[in-house]
N, C-alpha and C positions, 0 to 999 in steps of 0.2 A: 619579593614583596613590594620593592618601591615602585616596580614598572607597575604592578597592582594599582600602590594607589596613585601614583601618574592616569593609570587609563579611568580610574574609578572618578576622579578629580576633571580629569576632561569629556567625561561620558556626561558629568555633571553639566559643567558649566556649557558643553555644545545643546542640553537640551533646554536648559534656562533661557538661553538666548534665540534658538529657534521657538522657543514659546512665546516669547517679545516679540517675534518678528512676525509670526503668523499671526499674534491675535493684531497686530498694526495691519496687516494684511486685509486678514476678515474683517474688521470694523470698515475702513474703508470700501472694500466687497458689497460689506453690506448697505452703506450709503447708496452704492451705484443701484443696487437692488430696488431700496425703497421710491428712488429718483425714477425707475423704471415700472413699477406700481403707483404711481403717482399720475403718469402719464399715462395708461392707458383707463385709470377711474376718475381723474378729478382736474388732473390740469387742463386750463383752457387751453384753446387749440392754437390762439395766439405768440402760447409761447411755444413753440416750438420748435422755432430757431436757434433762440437760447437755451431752451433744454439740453438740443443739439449738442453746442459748446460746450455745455455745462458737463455732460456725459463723457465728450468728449476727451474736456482737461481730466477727470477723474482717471480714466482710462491711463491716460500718459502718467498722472500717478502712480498708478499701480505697475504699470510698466519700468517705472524710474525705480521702485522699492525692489522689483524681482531682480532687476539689473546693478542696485546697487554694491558694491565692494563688502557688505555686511551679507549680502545673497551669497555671490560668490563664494565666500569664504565658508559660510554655512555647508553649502553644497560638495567641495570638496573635501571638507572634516565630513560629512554625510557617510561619505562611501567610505572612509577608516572606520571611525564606530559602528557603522549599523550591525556589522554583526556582533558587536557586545551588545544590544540590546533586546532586554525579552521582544516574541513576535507583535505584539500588537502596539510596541512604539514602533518595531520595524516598519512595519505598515504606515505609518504615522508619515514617517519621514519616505517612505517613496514615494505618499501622496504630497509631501513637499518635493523633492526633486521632480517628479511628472510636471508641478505646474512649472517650475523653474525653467525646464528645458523647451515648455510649451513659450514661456513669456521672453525668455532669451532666445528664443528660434527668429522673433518677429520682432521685425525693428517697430520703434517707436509713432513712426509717422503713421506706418501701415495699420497698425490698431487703433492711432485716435482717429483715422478716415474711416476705418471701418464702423468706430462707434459713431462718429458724423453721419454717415447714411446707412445706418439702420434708423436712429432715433427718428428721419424726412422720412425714410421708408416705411415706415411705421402709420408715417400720419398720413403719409399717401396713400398706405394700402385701408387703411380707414375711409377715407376719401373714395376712392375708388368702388369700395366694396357698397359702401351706402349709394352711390348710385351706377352701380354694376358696369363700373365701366374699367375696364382692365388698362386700356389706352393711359390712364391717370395713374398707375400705381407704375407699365413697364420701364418709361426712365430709367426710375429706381432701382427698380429688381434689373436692371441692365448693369447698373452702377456697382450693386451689390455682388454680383456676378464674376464680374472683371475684379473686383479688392478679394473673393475667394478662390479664384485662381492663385493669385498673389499667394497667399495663405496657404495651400497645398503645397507650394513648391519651396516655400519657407519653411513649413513644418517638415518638408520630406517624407517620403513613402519607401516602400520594398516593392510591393508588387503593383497595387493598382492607385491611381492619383486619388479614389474618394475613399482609399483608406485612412488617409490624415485626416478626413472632415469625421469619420466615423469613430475614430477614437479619443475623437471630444468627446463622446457619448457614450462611448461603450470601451474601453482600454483595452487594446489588445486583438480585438473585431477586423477582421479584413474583408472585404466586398468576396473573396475567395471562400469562404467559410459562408458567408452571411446569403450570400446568392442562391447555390443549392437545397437550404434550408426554404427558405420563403419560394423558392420556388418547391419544392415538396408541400409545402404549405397551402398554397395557391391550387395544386391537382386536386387535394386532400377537400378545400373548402368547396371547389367546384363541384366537384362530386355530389355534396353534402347539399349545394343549392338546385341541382339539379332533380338530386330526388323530394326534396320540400316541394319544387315546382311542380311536380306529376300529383301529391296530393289533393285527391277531389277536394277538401275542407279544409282552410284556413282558420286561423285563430283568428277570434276577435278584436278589434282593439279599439272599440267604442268605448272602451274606461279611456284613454287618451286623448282620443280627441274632442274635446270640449273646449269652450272660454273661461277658462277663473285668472282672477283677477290676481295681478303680477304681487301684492303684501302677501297675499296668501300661497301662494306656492313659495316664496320665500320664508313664511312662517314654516310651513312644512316641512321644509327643506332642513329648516336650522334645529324643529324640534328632534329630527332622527339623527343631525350630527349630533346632538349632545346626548344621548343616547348611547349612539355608538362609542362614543368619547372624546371628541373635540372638548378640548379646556378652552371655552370663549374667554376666559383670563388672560389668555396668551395666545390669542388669535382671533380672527374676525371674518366677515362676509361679506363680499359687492356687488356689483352691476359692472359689466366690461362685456366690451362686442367681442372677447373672445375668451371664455371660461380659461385658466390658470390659477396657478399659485407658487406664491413667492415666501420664501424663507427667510427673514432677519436674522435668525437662530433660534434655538428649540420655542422660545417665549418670546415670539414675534411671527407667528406663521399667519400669511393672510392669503385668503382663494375670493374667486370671482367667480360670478357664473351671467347667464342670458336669460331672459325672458322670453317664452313663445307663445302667444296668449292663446294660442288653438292647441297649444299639447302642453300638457304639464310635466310632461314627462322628460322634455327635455332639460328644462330648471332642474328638473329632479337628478337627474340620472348623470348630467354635468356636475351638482355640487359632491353625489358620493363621487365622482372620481377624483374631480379634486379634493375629497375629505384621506381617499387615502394616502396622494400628496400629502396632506396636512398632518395623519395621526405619525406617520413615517419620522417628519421634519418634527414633532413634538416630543418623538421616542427617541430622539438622539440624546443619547449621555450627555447632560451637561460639561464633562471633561473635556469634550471632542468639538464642542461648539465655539470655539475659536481658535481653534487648530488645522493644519489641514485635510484634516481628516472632517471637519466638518459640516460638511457636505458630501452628496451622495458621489461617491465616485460613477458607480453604475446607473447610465438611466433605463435601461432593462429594470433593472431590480426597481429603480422609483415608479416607473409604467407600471410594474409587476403590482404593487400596491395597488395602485388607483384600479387598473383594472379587475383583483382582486375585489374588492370592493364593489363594484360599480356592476359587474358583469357575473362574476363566480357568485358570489353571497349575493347583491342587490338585487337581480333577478331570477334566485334560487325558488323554488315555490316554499320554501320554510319563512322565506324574507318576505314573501308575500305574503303568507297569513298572520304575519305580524305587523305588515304596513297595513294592511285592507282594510282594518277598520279607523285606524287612522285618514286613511286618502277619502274612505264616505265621511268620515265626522268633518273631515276641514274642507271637502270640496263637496260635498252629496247637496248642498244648498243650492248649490249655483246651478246642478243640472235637473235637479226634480226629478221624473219618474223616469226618465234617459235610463239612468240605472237601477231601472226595478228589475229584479232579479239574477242582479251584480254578485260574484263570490273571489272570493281569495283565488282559487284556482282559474278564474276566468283573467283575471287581471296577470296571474303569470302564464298565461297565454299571450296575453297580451304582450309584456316587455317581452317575450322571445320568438314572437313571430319573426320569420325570416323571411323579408321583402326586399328586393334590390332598392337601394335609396340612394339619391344624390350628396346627402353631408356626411361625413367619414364621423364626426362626433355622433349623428342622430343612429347612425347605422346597425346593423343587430350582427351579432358576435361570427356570424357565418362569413358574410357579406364583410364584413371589417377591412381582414387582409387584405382584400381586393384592391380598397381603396389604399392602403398602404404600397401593394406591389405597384401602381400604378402612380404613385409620385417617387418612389426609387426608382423606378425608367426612365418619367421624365427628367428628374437632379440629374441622374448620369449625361442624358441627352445633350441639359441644357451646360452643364459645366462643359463637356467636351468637345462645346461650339455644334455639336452636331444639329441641336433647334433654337432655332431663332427663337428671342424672346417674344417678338412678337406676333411668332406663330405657337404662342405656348395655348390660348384656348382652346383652337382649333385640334391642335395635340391631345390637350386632355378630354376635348368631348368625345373624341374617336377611342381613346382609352377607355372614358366611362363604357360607351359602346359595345366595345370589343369586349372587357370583362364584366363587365354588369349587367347590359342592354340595353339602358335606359342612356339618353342622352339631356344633358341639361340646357335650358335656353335659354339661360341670361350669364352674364359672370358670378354672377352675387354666387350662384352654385353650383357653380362649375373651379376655375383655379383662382376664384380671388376669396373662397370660404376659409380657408384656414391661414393666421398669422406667421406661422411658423420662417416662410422665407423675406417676409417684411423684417425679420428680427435678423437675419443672416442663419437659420439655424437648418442649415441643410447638413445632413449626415444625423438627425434625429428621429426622422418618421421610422424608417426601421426598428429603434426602440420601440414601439408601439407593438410588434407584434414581435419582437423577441420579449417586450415584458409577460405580452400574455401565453407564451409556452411557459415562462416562469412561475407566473401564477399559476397555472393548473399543476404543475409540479408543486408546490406551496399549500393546495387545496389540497391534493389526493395526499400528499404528508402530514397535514395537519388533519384529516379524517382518520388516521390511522393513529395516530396522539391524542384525538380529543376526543373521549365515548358521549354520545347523546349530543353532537354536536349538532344537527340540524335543529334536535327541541330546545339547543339554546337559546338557537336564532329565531325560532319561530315564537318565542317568548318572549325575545326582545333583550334577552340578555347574553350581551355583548363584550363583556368583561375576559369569559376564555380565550376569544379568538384576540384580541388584541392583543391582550397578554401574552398567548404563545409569539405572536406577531414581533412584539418586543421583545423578546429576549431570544427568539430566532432569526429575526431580522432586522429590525432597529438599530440593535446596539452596536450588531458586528460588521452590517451589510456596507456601512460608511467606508466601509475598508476594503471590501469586497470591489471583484467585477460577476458578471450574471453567473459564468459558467464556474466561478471559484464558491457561487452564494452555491446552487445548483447542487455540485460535488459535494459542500461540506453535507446538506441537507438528505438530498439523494443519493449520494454516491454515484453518481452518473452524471453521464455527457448530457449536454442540454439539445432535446431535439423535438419535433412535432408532436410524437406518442401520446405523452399526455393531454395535450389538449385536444388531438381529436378522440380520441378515449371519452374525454370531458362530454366536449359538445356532440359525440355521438349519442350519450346516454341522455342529457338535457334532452335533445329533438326527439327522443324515444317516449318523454313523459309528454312532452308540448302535443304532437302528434299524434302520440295514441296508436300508433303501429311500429310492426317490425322493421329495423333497420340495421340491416349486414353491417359488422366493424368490416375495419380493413383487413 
């Protein structure tokens, strides 16, 4: 009985004190966050430098609290307790040793240079992109290159060097797993675009391309997040050259999105995805938001949302005859008799036309991976010295080529359209289309739980899905990686199935003809 309450006494006080140390943790976290949504909406461009710094000291902050004698200490009492702990502190604290081993792997200097040029990188690949000139951003992305090298061989690997970059994003992910996957993936989609190509009749998408004016497609936008369920109480909406969203904690979620004045579609179809960022980061248990469980371990599963949202429901034809008459009442002004004889079904022809397209954001759900497989080539290329940076255009327009057809002619849409490696975040594009196997695994589960579930969406009432959403995925998924969310939900491996299943049957309505599964 005394050893009882000895361990009962130290189970205590080890978890009082890693809950001091964590929320010191997250609060600072979340400073660097907001400092970093700051910068890419409203700080002038002048500061820059100083932001730089400023990002930078925080960084070595945070470095100095995971290294401190209070870390330590935590971490080696971690591994005695954890197994007296129900599962879901276990979980808790291995989402604290993960980061611990990730911030004690890497010396001090090496993370504030790395935060040093990203934040230049950043303003350079801004720079660059606005006047499509790659020359101006490669420096950078040269610089950045060289400090994630550094970073894989710090972090250490087993089998392949961009397994370490990958398991910032996905825990537990090795290029061996993830490879044969997206390539199955990749046969499965070409196929799929090949036979779109042979049909005599394309969808329409003269509901798209139009001019309305940028208040108004942001009106639009914000009236179906709230809707769906974004609490503007605790979160808000911007203007940034590259749609994102950033999490303070559950009651601080903020997203961004782009203006395209010739398609409204893109404002549109950028905020739901970052909305499902947003309801994800709003449905976290207040208990967990300053713990390290906090935050999404998995960015599969955070992709899994936004694409859920954006792609499976948003361009569902039930989501279209609940938006249709909303998109004529706020924009039917501005184009006049364009759309005489416009319907619900014509406009979900429209989001799922499948066109080979330059921007991996604007792109239609067939076409997607492509753009995906094709900047995991390059990352491996370029990390393993095998392509010069500044033969990275030329790389990627022969990639566009090769899988899509279409070749881009300026940089602006070619390799300087997406931020992702201005930030250092190579080992993420993959999430994008491991979230979206999870979301159709997600959908085709939550069709089989929720009866009249298309008449919910098509009325606009969006309280079911959410709600299964949260209490299947919100509450627990922080804890999770994709193929543990997967397993608990489906009892199964996470693999293609579902999602061409998905978008088999989708191009079966959009089309209007027969199409062999696999």
């Amino acid at each position: 009985m005394a050893e009882l309450r000895v361990g009962r006494r130290a189970v205590h006080n080890f978890w009082r004190q890693l809950e001091e140390f964590s929320t010191q943790f997250r609060h600072l976290r979340a400073l660097v966050a907001l400092a970093g949504w700051d910068q890419e909406t409203y700080m002038p461009p002048g500061a820059a430098q100083r932001r730089a710094a400023q990002l930078a000291t925080a960084q070595k902050l945070l470095h100095r609290h995971m290294n401190s004698t209070v870390a330590r200490r935590l971490a080696l009492r971690a591994h005695q307790i954890l197994p007296l702990l129900p599962e879901r502190k276990q979980r808790i604290v291995s989402c604290f040793l993960r980061e611990y081993r990730r911030y004690t792997a890497l010396p001090e200097q090496l993370l504030e240079e790395l935060s040093y040029a990203q934040t230049l990188a950043l303003e350079s690949w801004k720079l660059a992109r606005r006047e499509s000139d790659f020359s101006l951003f490669a420096p950078y992305l040269q610089r950045l290159l060289e400090l994630k090298r550094q970073q894989i061989e710090f972090l250490g690997y087993e089998e392949h060097p961009y397994d370490a970059l990958l398991g910032l994003y996905e825990p537990g992910l090795r290029l061996s797993r993830l490879q044969p996957m997206l390539q199955e993936l990749t046969v499965a989609v070409r196929q799929l675009l090949q036979w779109v190509q042979s049909r005599p009749v394309q969808p329409s998408d003269r509901l798209l391309h139009q001019s309305i004016p940028a208040d108004e497609q942001l009106n639009l936008a914000r009236i179906v997040c709230r809707q769906i369920g974004f609490d503007e109480g605790r979160g808000r909406l911007d203007l940034s050259a590259h749609p994102f969203c950033t999490a303070l904690g559950p009651s601080d979620v903020r997203m961004t999105t782009r203006i395209h004045s010739g398609d409204a579609s893109v404002c549109f179809y950028s905020v739901l995805h970052e909305l499902g960022h947003a309801l994800y980061e709003q449905g976290i248990p207040e208990e967990l938001a300053d713990s390290f469980a906090g935050e999404a371990v998995s960015m599969a599963i955070h992709e899994s949302q936004s694409l859920l949202w954006e792609d499976i429901i948003g361009r569902s034809l039930a989501f279209c005859q609940w938006l249709f008459p909303l998109w004529q009442e706020r924009f039917g002004r501005y184009v006049g008799e364009q759309w005489e004889g416009a319907s619900a079904e014509e406009l979900f022809g429209a989001v799922n036309r499948v066109q080979p397209s330059l921007i991996r954001t604007e792109a239609d759900e067939v076409t997607y991976h492509l753009h995906i497989q094709l900047r995991l080539e390059l990352e491996l290329a370029l990390l393993a010295g095998e392509l010069r940076v500044w033969d990275l255009p030329d790389a990627w327009n022969d990639g566009m080529e090769r899988l899509l057809g279409i070749r881009p002619r300026e940089d602006r849409s070619g390799c300087l359209q997406d931020i992702h490696w201005a930030l250092g975040d190579f080992g993420y594009f993959p999430t994008y289309s491991l979230g979206k196997l999870v979301a159709a695994i997600l959908w085709k589960q939550m069709q089989r739980e929720l009866p009249g579930l298309e008449q919910h969406i098509c009325a606009g009432e969006f309280q079911p899905v959410l709600q299964w959403l949260r209490r299947t995925v919100h509450e627990s998924a922080p804890l999770e990686n994709g193929q543990e969310l997967v397993q608990r939900i489906a009892g199964a491996e996470l693999t293609v199935d579902a999602f061409v299943e998905y978008i088999t049957d989708k191009l079966r309505r959009v089309y209007g003809e027969p199409l062999q599964s696999r």
